[in-house]
Every structure is written in structure tokens, then in C-alpha cells.
C-alpha positions as CSV (number, residue, x, y, z in Angstrom):
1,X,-106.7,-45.1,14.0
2,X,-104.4,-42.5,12.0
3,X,-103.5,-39.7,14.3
4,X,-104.4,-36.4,13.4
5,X,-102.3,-34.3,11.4
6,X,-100.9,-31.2,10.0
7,X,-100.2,-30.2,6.6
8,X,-96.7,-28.1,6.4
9,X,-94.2,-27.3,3.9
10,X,-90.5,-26.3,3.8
11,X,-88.3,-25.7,0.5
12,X,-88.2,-29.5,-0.5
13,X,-92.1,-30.0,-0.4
14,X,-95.2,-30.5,1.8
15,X,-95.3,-33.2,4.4
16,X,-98.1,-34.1,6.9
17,X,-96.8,-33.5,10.6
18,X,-98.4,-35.0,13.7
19,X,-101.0,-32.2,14.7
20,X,-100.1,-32.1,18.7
21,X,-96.3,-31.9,17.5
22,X,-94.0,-29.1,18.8
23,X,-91.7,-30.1,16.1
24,X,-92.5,-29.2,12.4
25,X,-91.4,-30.4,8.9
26,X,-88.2,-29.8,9.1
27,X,-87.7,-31.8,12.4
28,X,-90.4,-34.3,11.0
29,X,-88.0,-35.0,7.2
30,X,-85.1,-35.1,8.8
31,X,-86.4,-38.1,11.6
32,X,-87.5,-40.0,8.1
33,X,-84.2,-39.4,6.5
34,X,-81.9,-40.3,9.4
35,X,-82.5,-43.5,11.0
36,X,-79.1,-44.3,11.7
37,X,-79.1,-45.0,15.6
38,X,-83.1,-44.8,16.5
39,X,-81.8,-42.7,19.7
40,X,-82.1,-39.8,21.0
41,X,-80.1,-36.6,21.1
42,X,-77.9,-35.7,24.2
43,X,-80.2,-33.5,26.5
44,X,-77.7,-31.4,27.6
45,X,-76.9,-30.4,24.5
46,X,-80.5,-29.6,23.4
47,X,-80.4,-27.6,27.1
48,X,-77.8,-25.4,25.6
49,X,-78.6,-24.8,22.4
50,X,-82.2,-23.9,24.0
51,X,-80.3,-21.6,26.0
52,X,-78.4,-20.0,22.7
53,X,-81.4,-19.4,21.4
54,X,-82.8,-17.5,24.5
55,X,-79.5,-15.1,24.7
56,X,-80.2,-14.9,21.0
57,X,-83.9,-13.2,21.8
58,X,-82.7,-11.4,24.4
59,X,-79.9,-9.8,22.2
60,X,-82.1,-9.1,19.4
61,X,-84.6,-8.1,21.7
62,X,-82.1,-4.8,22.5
63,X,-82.0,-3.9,18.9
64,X,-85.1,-3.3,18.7
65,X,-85.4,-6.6,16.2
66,X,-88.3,-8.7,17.9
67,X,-91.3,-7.0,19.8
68,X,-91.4,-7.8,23.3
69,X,-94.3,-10.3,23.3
70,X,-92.1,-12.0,21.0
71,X,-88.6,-12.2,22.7
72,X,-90.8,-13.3,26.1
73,X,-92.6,-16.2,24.4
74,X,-89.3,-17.4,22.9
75,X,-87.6,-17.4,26.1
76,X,-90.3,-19.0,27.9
77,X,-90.5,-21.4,25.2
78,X,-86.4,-22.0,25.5
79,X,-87.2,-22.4,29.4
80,X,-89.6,-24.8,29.3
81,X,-87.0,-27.1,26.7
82,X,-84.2,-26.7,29.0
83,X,-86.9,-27.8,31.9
84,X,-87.2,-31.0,29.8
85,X,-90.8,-30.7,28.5
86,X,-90.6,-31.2,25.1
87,X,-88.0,-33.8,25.1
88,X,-90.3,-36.3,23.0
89,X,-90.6,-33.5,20.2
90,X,-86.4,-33.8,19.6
91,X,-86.8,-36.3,17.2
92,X,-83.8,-36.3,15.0
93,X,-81.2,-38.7,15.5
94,X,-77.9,-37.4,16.5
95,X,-76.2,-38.7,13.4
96,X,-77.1,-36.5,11.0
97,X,-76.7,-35.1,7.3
98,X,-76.1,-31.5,7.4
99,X,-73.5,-30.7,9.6
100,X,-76.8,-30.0,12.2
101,X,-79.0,-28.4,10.5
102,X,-81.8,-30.8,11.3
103,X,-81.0,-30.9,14.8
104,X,-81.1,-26.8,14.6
105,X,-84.4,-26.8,13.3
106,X,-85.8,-29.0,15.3
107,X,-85.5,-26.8,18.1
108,X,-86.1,-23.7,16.0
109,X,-89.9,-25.6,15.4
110,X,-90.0,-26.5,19.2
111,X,-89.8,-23.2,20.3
112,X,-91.6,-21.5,18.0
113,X,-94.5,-23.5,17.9
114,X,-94.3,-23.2,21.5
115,X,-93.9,-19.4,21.7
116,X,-97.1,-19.1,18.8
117,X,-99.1,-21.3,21.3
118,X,-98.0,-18.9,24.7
119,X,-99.0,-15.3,21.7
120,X,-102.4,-17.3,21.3
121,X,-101.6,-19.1,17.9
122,X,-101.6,-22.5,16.7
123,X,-98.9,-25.0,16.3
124,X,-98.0,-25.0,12.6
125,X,-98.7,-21.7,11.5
126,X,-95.4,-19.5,12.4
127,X,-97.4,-16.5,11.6
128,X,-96.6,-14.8,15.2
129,X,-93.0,-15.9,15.3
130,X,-91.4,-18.1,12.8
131,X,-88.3,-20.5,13.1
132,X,-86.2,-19.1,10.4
133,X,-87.3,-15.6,10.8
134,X,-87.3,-15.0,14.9
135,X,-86.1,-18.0,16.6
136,X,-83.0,-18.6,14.7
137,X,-82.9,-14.5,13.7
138,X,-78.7,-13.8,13.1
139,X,-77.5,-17.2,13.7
140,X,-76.4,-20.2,11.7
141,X,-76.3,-23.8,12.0
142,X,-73.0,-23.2,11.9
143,X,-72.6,-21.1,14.6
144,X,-74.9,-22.4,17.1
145,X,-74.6,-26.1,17.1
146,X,-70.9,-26.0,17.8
147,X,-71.2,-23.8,20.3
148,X,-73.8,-26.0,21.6
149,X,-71.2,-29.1,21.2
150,X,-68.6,-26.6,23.3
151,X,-70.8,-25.8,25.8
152,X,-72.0,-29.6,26.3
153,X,-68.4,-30.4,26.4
154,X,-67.5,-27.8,29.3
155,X,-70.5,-29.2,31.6
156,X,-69.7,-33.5,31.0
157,X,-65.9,-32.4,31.6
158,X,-67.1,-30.7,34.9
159,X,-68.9,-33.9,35.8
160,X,-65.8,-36.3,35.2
161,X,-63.0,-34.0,36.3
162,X,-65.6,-34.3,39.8
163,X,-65.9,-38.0,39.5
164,X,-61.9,-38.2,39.3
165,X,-61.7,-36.0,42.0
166,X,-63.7,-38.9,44.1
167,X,-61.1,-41.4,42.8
168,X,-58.2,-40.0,43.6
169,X,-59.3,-38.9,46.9
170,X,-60.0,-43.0,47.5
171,X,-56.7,-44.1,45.8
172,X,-54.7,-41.6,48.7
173,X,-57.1,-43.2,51.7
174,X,-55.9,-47.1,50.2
175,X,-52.2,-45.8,49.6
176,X,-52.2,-44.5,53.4
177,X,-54.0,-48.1,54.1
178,X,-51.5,-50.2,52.8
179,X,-48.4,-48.0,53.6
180,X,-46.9,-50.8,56.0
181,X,-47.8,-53.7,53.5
182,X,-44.2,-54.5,52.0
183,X,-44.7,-56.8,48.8
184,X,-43.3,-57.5,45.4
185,X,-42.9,-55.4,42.4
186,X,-42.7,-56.3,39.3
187,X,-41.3,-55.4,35.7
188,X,-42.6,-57.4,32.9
189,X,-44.5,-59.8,35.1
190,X,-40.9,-61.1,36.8
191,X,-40.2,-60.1,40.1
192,X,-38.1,-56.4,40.7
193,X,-37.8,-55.5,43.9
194,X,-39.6,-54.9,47.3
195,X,-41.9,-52.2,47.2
196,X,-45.0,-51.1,49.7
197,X,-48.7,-51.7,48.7
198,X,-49.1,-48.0,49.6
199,X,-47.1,-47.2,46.9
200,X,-48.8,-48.6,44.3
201,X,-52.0,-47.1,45.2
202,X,-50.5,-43.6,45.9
203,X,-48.7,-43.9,42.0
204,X,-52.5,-44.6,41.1
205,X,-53.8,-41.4,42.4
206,X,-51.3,-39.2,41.0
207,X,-51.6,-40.7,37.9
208,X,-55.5,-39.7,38.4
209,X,-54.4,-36.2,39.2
210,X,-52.4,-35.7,36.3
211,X,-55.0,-36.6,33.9
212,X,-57.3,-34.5,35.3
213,X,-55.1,-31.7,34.1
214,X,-55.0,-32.8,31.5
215,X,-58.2,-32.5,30.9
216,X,-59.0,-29.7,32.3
217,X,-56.3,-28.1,29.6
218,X,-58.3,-29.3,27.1
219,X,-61.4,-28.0,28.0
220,X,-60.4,-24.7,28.3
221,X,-60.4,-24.3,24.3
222,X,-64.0,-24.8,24.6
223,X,-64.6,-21.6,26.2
224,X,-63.9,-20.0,22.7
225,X,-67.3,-19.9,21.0
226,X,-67.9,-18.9,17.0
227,X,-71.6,-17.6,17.8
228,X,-72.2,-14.7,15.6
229,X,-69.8,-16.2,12.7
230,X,-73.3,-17.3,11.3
231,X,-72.8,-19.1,7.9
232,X,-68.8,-19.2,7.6
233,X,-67.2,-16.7,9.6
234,X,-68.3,-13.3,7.7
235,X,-71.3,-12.4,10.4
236,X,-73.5,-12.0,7.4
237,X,-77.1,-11.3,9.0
238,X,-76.4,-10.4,12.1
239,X,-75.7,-7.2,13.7
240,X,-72.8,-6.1,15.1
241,X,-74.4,-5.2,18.8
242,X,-74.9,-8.7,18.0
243,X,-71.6,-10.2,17.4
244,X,-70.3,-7.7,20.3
245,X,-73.3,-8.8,23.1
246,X,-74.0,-12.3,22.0
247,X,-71.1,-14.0,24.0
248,X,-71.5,-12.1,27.2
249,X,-75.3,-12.8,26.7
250,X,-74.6,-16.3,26.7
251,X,-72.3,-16.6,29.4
252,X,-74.4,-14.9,32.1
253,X,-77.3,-17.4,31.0
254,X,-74.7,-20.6,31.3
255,X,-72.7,-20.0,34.3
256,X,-69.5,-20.1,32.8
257,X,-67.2,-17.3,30.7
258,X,-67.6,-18.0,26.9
259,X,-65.2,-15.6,24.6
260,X,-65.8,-15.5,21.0
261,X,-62.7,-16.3,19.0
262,X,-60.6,-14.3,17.6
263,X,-60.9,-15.3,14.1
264,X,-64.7,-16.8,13.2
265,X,-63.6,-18.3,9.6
266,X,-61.0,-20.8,11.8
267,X,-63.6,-21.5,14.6
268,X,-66.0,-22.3,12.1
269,X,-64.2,-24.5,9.6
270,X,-62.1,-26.7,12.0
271,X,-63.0,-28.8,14.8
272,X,-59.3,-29.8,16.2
273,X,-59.7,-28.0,19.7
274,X,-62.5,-31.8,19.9
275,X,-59.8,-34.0,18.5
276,X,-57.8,-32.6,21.7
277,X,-60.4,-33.2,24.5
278,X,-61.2,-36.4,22.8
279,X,-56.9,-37.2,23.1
280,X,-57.1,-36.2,27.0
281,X,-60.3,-38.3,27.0
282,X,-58.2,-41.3,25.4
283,X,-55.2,-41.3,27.2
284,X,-57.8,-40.9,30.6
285,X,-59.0,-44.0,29.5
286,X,-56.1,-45.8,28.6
287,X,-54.8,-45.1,32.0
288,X,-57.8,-46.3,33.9
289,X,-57.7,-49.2,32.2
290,X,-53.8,-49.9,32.9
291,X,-55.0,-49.7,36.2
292,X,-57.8,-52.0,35.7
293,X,-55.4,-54.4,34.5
294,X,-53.3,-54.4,37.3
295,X,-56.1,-55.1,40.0
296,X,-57.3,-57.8,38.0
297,X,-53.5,-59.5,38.2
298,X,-53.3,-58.5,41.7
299,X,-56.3,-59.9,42.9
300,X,-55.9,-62.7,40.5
301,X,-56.9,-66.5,41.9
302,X,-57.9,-66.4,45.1
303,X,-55.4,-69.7,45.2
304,X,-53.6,-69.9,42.0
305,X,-52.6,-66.5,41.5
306,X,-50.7,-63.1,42.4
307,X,-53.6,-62.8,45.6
308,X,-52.0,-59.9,46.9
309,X,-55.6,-57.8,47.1
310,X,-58.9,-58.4,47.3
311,X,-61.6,-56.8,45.4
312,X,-64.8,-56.8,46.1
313,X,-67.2,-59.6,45.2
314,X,-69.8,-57.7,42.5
315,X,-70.9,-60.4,40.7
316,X,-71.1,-64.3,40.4
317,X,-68.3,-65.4,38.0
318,X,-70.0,-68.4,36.4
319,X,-72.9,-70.1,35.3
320,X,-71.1,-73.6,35.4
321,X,-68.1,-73.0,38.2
322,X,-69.3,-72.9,41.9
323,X,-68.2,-70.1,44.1
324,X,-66.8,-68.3,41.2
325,X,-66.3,-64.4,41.5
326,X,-64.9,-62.4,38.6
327,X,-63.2,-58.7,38.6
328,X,-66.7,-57.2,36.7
329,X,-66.0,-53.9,38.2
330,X,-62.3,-53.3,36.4
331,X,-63.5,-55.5,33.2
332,X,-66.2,-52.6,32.9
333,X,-63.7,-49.6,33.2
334,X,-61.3,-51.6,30.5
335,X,-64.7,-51.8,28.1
336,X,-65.3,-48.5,28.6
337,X,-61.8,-47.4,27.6
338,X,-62.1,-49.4,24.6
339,X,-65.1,-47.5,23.5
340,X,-63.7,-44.4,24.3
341,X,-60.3,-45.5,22.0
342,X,-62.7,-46.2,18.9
343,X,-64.9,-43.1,19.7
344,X,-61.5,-41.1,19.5
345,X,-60.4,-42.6,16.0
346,X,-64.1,-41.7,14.5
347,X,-63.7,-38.2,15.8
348,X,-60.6,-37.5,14.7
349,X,-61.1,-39.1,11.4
350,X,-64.8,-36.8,11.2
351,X,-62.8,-33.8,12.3
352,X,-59.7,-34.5,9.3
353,X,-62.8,-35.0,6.9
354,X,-64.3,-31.1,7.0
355,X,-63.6,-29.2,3.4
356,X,-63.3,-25.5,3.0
357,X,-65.6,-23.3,5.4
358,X,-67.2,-25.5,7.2
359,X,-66.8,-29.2,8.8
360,X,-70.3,-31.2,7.5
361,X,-69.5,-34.2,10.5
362,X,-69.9,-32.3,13.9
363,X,-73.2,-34.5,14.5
364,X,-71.0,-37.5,14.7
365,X,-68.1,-35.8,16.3
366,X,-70.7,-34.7,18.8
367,X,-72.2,-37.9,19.3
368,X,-69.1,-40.0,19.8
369,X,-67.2,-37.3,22.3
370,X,-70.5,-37.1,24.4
371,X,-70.7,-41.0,24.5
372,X,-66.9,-41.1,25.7
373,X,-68.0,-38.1,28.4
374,X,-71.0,-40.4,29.7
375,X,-69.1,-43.8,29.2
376,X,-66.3,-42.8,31.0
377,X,-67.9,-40.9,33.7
378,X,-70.4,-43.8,34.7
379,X,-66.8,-46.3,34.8
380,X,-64.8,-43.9,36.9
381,X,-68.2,-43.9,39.9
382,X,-68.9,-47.7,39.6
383,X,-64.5,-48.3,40.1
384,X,-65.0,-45.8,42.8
385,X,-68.0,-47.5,44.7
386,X,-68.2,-50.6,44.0
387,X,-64.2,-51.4,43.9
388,X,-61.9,-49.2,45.2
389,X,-63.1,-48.4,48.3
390,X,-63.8,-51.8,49.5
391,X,-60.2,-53.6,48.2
392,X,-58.4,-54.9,51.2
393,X,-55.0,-55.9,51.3
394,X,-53.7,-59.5,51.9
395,X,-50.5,-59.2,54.1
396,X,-49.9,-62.5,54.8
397,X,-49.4,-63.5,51.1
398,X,-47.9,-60.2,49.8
399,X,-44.9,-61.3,52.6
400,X,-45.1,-65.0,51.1
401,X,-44.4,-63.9,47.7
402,X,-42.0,-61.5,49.3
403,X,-39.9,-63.8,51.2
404,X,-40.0,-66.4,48.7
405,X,-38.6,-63.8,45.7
406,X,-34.9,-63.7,44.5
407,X,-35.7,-60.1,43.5
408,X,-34.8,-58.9,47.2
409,X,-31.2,-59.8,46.6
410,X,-31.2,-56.6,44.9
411,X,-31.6,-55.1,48.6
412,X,-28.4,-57.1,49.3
413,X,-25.8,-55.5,46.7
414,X,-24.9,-52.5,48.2
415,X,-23.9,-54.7,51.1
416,X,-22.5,-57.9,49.7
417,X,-21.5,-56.5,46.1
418,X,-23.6,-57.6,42.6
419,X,-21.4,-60.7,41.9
420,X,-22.3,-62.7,45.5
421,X,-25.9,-60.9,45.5
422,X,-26.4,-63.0,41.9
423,X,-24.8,-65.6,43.4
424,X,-27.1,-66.3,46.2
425,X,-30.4,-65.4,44.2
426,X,-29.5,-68.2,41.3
427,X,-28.6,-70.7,44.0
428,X,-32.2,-69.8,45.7
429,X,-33.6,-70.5,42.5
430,X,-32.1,-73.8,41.9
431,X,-32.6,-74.8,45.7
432,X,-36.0,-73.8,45.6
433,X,-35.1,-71.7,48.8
434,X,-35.7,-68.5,50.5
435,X,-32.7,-65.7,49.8
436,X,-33.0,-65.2,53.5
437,X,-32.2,-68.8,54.3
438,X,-29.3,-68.7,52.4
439,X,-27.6,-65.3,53.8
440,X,-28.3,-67.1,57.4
441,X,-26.7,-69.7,56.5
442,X,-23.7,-68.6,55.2
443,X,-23.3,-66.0,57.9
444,X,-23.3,-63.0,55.5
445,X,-25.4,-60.9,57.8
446,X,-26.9,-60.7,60.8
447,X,-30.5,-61.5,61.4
448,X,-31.2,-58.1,62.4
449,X,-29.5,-56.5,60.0
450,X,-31.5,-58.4,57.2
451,X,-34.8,-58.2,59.0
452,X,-34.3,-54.4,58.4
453,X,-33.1,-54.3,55.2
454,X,-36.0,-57.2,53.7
455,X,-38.8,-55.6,56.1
């Protein structure tokens, strides 16, 4: 059986709408025109552009521009979306033709159906508050979606600065763990020289607090909102108690200090400040995934490889090999970054692509950058719980590797001179014995005086 439907009609034509739909024609088009990913739109970002459009009421409330009934329904109605409620009436997909608009007018429909039903009206009929005309009164697509996008960028940030935070704070409790665990490093795969497990693990953790700088940095460009630029930059339809109240309107809603920029025309036609969280977002993930790489080699075997760690067992390796247990937890973080590497290359091509006054590809900028928010976020808890904390070090083989390494005659030249240190390391090669064996042997140094200097 058909489902019952509605009859509505924008500039392009008429088009039947489902009649229990918050949504309207708009919203209804745009789902038929844009099937690019069949999901849904990030509901944190719908949250905030609900809540634009509740300091948007209130503002305009002030002025004296929308009755009272009116301003309350719309902020009810933008209270109930950022409760979740409606969340099966945001139907377009979040790649998008338009630079938003859809996704703009969806909401606009939500909430005004929503606020017509709380006056007393019926879905459809906009004749008590409208989209265009009250819900969306003296902004612009192009004012409220990207301060959406900035706003949605401030809070994910806030959630993986925190999960960092986690990391780090478990890197420092392994790097205190493994302070007394002398083994091998190692530059480009060959043996270097003696070095503790600790520090490893501590180098980890700062590396984790730098990048959270990093991104933190970034972020802070978000905090400078267009809202009230409307179409380009000029303000056109809106007040200016508007433009003066609409940022510290917004900011007491959201929690967190929103300025409007300086110049609207530049905050409206360029979308660089996302090509530089997406860079801190890339080179977050290229680090993780350096580290990744090097738990992977250092727990690598059990038998035939470096052995040095072990990580905890997640998953069975194999569907053939017996006993098999892979590194899942690292592979994951190292996907992640990958995804977050390509997600980077699409925004910052989107972001070279805008012409003029305004940038048409923030729906896919959006979409990517939120991804690479999420993606990463999810990697960074899993490497915290289900790997980092439970690695344990193996002592007795980081000392075999140790002891059986030329690299500690490095130790040896300040006390036996470059020339004999080389010497004794290309003869432990060739012997296929221990450097210590060989300084014994040949009296160079006392046993004590060698078990200090080797550990």
C-alpha cells in the first residue's frame, strides 16, 4: 500500500511528500537528486545547525521580527532536533550539490513543520511560520552551514584532543614500566646503539603531546564564525543588531566563544582554516601510524622475529595457521591513517576548487573532515584499550639481542678509541661472537667496568 502523501511545491515544481514527514520538498528533491553515499548526515552537525537556528529566533525575536509564539515554537522545534527526534526526517545525503543548501533546508522544513504543528497547524502548510521566511529569516546557506561545519569541528576535536590525552597518559605509565629494560635501537632496521625500552615509549608520548598542540592550534581558527555574512559577505537581509548579537547569541547556546570574523567576504569564500585542521589531522595520523609500525616490528614473531614486546592477543591470526595471533589493534590505527591521508587530499583539493564568493564543495569537505574526526578518534581508544595498556616487555630477549649486537661497541670508543672499537665489532661479526666475549678476552677491560658501561 502507497503511503499517504502530501502535495508541496518549491521554485522547481510540485512534488508529493510523505504526509507524516517533518521534512518538506525541498529536503524530499534533494534525497532524489543526491544518492551518492545512501548515509546519513553527521548528527552533530545537524545539532548545531539546529542550534544556529534557535540563536537565530532568539535574535530576531529582540527586533521585534517574529511574534513570540513564533520564536517559542522555533526553539522548541530546534530543541527537540538537537534531542535527536527527528533524526529519520534528515534525509539528504551529506554529499551534496549546492554548497548545502539542501542540507539547510532540510532543517529549515524540520523545524518549521514542527513549530506549525506546536501553533496548532499542519505539516505542509508553512502558513504560521515558514522555512524561508522565519526559520531561516537573515541567514544564508552560506553563512550557517559553515558555521555549522566550524562548530562540529570544535566539539570532534574536543573528543580526540581527550582520547590523546588517554594515550599519552598510558604511553608515560609503559615508559616508567620499561625504564630498567636496556635493549637495542635501531636506525634503518640495523642495529645503533643500546637504548632503554622506557625510552621508546616516553619518545611516544611526547610525540602524542605535540600533536595534540598541534591540533589544538588548528582548531582555534574555528572559533571565527561568518554567521550574519548571509549570501557572500555583504549582510544583505539581515539586521545589524543582527550581525552585532548573532555570535554572542550563539556562543552562550554552544558552550564555547564563537567571534565573527573580521572580514565576512574572506570567511565566506575560502575554506583554508579546514585544509589546516585536516593537515594537523594528517600528520596526527601519520604519526600514530609510525608508531603502529614500530609495535608491529617489535612484537614481531613470537620466535622469528625482533620479540622485544608483547601485545596483546585481540584476534586469531588465521583461518589455515594454528595458534596464529596477528597485531589487529596497530593494523587498525595504520588503516585509519590511511583514510584520514586520502580524506585530507579530497579536502584540500574541494577547498582549492571554490570560485569567486563562495566555495560550492563544503558538503564534501565536511563530510571527509568529520570521517577523519570519527575514524581517528575510534583508532586512538581501541590502541589505548585494547593495546597499549596491556603490552609487556620481554627482558630476557631485549638482553639477547643486546648482548649479541656489535652496535654496543659504540659504548666502547670513548674508552678503547673508534679504530679497535671497529675492530672488535667486525671480528664479532665474522666469529659469530658476543663483543663482550671478545673485550674479556683480550683483557681490554675489566668485567666490571664493562658490565657498567653494556648494562
Amino acid at each position: 500500500m502507497k503511503a499517504a502523501s502530501r502535495l508541496e511545491a518549491d521554485s522547481i515544481g510540485s512534488l508529493e511528500v510523505p504526509t507524516a514527514a517533518y521534512y518538506g520538498v525541498q529536503a524530499e528533491r534533494a534525497s532524489r537528486n543526491f544518492e551518492i553515499t545512501h548515509l546519513k548526515m553527521s548528527p552533530v552537525f545537524l545539532s548545531n545547525l539546529a542550534l544556529i537556528k534557535k540563536a537565530a529566533a532568539s535574535v530576531n525575536f529582540k527586533i521585534g521580527l517574529l511574534t513570540k509564539p513564533q520564536a517559542d515554537a522555533i526553539k522548541t522545534a530546534c530543541d527537540e532536533v538537537i534531542a535527536g527526534k527527528f533524526a529519520a526526517d534528515f534525509i539528504v545525503d551529506p554529499i551534496q550539490g549546492g554548497a548545502g543548501t539542501s542540507a539547510n533546508m532540510n532543517m529549515n522544513e524540520v523545524i518549521a513543520n514542527r513549530a506549525n504543528e506546536l501553533l496548532g497547524g499542519k505539516r505542509g502548510t508553512y502558513d504560521l511560520v515558514h522555512p524561508n521566511d522565519q526559520v531561516n529569516m537573515a541567514q544564508s546557506t552560506n553563512d550557517t552551514i559553515p558555521t555549522a561545519g566550524k562548530m562540529t569541528t570544535i566539539l570532534l576535536s574536543e573528543k580526540l584532543v581527550a582520547s590523546l590525552d588517554k594515550l599519552e597518559a598510558s604511553l608515560r605509565i609503559k615508559a616508567d614500566e620499561f625504564s630498567d629494560v636496556i635493549k637495542m635501537g635501531r636506525t634503518q632496521l640495523q642495529d645503533a646503539v643500546p637504548m632503554t625500552l622506557g625510552d621508546s615509549f616516553a619518545g611516544y608520548a611526547s610525540m602524542v603531546s605535540r600533536l595534540k598542540k598541534r591540533l589544538e592550534k588548528a582548531t582555534m581558527e574555528m572559533h571565527e564564525i561568518n554567521l550574519g555574512a548571509t549570501a557572500i559577505g555583504t549582510g544583505i537581509n539581515a539586521s545589524q543588531y543582527y550581525e552585532d548579537h548573532i555570535a554572542g547569541q550563539l556562543s552562550k547556546l554552544f558552550g564555547f566563544e564563537l567571534k565573527q570574523a573580521d572580514d565576512l567576504f574572506d570567511a565566506t569564500g575560502n575554506l583554508d582554516s579546514f585544509v589546516e585542521v585536516s593537515g594537523a589531522l594528517k600528520a596526527c595520523a601519520i604519526s600514530l601510524s609510525k608508531m603502529s609500525n614500530d609495535l608491529r616490528l617489535l612484537s614481531s614473531g613470537p620466535r622469528c622475529g625482533f620479540a622485544e614486546i608483547n601485545l596483546p592477543a585481540k584476534q586469531n591470526g588465521s583461518s589455515i595457521m594454528p595458534g596464529k595471533v596477528n597485531p589487529v589493534i596497530p593494523e587498525v590505527v595504520s588503516q585509519a591513517a590511511f583514510l584520514v591521508c586520502g580524506h585530507d587530499t579530497t579536502i584540500t583539493m574541494a577547498a582549492e576548487a571554490g570560485q569567486l564568493e563562495l566555495n560550492a564543495f563544503e558538503p564534501v569537505v565536511f563530510y571527509q573532515l568529520f570521517e577523519s574526526f570519527t575514524a581517528l578518534t575510534g583508532a586512538v581508544d581501541t590502541l589505548v584499550e585494547n593495546c597499549i595498556t596491556g603490552i609487556t616487555a620481554n627482558k630476557g630477549r631485549c638482553k639477547q639481542l643486546k648482548e649479541g649486537s656489535v652496535g654496543i661497541a659504540t659504548v666502547l670508543c670513548p674508552y678503547l678509541g673508534y679504530q679497535l672499537s671497529a675492530k672488535i665489532a667486525k671480528r664479532a661479526l665474522k666469529e659469530k661472537r658476543s663483543v663482550r666475549e671478545l673485550v674479556l678476552e683480550n683483557h681490554l677491560m675489566s668485567e666490571e667496568k664493562l658490565d657498567c658501561l653494556l648494562g
